[in-house]
C-alpha positions as a printed Julia matrix, in Angstrom:
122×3 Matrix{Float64}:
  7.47  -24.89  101.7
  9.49  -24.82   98.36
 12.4   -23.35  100.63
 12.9   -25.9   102.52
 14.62  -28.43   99.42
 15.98  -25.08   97.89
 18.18  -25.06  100.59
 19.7   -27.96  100.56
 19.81  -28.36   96.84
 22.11  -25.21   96.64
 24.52  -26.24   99.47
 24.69  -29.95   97.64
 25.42  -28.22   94.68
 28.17  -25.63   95.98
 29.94  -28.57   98.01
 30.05  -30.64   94.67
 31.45  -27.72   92.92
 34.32  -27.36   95.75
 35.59  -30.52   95.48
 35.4   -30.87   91.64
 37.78  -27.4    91.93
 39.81  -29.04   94.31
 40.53  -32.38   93.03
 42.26  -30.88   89.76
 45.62  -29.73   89.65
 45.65  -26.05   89.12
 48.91  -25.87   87.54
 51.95  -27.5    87.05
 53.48  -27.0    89.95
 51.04  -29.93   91.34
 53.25  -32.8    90.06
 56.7   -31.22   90.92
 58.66  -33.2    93.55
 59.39  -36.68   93.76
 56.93  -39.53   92.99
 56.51  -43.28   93.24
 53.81  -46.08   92.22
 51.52  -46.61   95.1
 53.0   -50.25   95.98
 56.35  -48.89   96.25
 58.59  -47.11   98.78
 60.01  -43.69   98.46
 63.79  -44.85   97.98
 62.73  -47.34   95.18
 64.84  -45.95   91.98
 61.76  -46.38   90.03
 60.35  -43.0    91.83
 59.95  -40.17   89.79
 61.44  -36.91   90.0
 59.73  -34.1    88.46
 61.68  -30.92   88.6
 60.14  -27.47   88.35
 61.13  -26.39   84.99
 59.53  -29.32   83.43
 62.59  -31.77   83.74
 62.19  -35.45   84.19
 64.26  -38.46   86.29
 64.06  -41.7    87.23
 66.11  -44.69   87.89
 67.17  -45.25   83.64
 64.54  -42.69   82.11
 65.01  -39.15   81.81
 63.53  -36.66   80.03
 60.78  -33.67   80.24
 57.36  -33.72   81.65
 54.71  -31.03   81.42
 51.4   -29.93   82.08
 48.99  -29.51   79.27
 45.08  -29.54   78.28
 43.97  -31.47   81.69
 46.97  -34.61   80.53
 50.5   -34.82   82.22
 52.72  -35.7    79.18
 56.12  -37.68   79.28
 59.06  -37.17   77.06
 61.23  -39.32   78.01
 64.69  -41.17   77.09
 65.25  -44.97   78.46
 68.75  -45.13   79.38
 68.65  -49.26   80.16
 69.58  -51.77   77.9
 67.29  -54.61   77.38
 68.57  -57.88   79.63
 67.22  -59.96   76.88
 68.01  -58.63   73.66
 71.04  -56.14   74.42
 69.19  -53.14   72.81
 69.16  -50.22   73.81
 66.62  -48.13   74.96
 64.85  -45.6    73.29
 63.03  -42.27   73.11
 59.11  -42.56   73.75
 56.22  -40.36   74.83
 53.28  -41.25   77.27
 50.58  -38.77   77.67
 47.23  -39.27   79.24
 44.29  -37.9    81.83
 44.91  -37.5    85.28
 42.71  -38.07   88.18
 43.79  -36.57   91.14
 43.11  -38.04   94.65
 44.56  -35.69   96.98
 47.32  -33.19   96.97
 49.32  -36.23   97.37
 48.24  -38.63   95.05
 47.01  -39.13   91.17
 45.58  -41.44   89.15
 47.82  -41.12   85.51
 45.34  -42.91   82.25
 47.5   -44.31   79.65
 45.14  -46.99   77.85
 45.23  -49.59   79.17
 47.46  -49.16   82.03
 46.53  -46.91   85.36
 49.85  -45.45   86.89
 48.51  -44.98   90.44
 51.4   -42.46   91.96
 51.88  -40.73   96.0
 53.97  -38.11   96.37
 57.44  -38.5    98.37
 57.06  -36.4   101.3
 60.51  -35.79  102.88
């Protein structure tokens, strides 16, 4: 009789355990290719471009990008000049948790902001 929930308990628990596996990038190689927020089209010049390597681009921000301890982390250089104050931009670093929703789209945490990204598929 005790079989019978054994059973199902395992199979709950090695399903769970797939898709926890699967959900997380694996390595770096997840993220390269060209990205763009999830309200935005593919030939916006706000998408991303993350080359293998660990290069960064975008429409005035380049810079690195790499994969470490479970965050993505941005080093990046904004090329554009303010419109209001005629400054320049400047160097800056964004690093936070991802959650990834498919091989096609994550989730990237940087308090207090959610940068919800899809993947450009050519």
């Amino acid at each position: 009789m005790g079989w019978r929930w054994i059973v199902p308990g395992a199979l709950a628990v090695a399903a769970f355990a797939s898709v926890a596996q699967a959900a997380g990038p694996t390595d770096a190689s997840y993220f390269e290719g060209r990205w763009t927020f999830v309200d935005e089209i593919c030939s916006a010049p706000t998408s991303w471009t993350m080359i293998a390597g660990g290069n960064f681009v975008s429409e005035d921000l380049v810079g690195t990008w790499a994969w470490q301890d479970g965050k993505l982390v941005l080093s990046l250089n904004d090329l554009a000049v303010d419109e209001e104050t005629g400054e320049a931009g400047g160097r800056f670093r964004m690093d936070g948790p991802v959650t990834v929703v498919d091989r096609n789209r994550f989730d990237l945490m940087i308090a207090p902001d959610v940068y919800q990204m899809q993947r450009c598929v050519d």
